[in-house]
C-alpha positions as CSV (number, residue, x, y, z in Angstrom):
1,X,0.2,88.8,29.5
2,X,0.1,88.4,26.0
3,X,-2.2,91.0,23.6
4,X,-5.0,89.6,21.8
5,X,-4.0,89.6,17.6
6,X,-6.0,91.0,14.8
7,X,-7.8,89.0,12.4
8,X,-7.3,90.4,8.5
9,X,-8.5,89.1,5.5
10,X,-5.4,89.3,2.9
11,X,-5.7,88.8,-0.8
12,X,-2.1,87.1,-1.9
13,X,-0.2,86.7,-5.1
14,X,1.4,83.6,-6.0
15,X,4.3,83.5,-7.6
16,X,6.2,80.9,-9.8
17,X,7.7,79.0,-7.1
18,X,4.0,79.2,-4.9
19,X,5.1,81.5,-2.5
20,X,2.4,83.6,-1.4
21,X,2.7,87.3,-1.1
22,X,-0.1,89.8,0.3
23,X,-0.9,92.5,-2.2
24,X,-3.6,93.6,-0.2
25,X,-5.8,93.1,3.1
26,X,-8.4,94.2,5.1
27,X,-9.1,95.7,8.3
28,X,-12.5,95.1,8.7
29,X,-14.0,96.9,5.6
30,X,-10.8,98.9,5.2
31,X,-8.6,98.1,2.4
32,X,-5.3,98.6,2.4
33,X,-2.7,98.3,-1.0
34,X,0.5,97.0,0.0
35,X,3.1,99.3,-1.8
36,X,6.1,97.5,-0.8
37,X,7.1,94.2,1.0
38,X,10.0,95.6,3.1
39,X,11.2,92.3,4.8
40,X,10.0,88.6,5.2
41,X,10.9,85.7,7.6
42,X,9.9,82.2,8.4
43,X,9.1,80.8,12.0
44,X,8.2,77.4,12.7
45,X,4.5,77.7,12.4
46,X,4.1,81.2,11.5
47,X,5.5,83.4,8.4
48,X,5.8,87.3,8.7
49,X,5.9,90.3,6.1
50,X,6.6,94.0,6.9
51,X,4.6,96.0,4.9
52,X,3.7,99.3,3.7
53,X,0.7,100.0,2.9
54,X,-1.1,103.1,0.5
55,X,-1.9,104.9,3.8
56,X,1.8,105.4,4.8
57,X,1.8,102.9,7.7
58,X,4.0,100.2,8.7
59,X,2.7,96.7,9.1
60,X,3.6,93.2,10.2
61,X,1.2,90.7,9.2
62,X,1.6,87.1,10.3
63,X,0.3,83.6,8.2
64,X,-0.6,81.0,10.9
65,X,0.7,77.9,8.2
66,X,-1.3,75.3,10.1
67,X,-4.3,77.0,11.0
68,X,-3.8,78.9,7.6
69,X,-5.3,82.5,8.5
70,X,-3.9,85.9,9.2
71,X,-3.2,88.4,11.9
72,X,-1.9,91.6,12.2
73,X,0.9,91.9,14.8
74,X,2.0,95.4,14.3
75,X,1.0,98.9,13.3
76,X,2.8,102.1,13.2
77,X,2.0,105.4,11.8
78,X,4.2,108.0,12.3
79,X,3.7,111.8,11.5
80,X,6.2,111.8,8.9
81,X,3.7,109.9,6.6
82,X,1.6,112.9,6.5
83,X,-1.1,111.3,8.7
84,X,-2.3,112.2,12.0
């Protein structure tokens, strides 16, 4: 059984060659920085960015290409951030 995905709205900068990059998004009214963009990768329909954000967690946010929207797909916090 598959999980139902998060909707996020993600505010991108475009760089020279176009490529998009999320610099932030939001969780329903939540924002979230991205600090860093730890790894990207391309799928078919789909492209994926592991990200941290300012609140210390880990994040994996996917761009539907065709349908052109976003969704989170993972989320992990551990204690070692400093957050409980």
């Amino acid at each position: 059984m598959n999980s139902p995905l998060l909707m996020v709205k993600v505010e991108c900068y475009a760089g020279y060659r176009g490529e998009e990059t999320p610099r932030r998004f939001y969780i329903g009214k939540r924002c979230i920085e991205v600090t860093t963009v730890l790894d990207r990768w391309l799928a078919p329909d789909h492209r994926y960015f592991k990200l941290q954000g300012d609140d210390g967690g880990i994040y994996i946010l996917r761009h539907d290409t065709i349908a052109h929207h976003w969704e989170l797909t993972m989320f992990d916090r551990t204690s070692e951030s400093g957050l409980v």
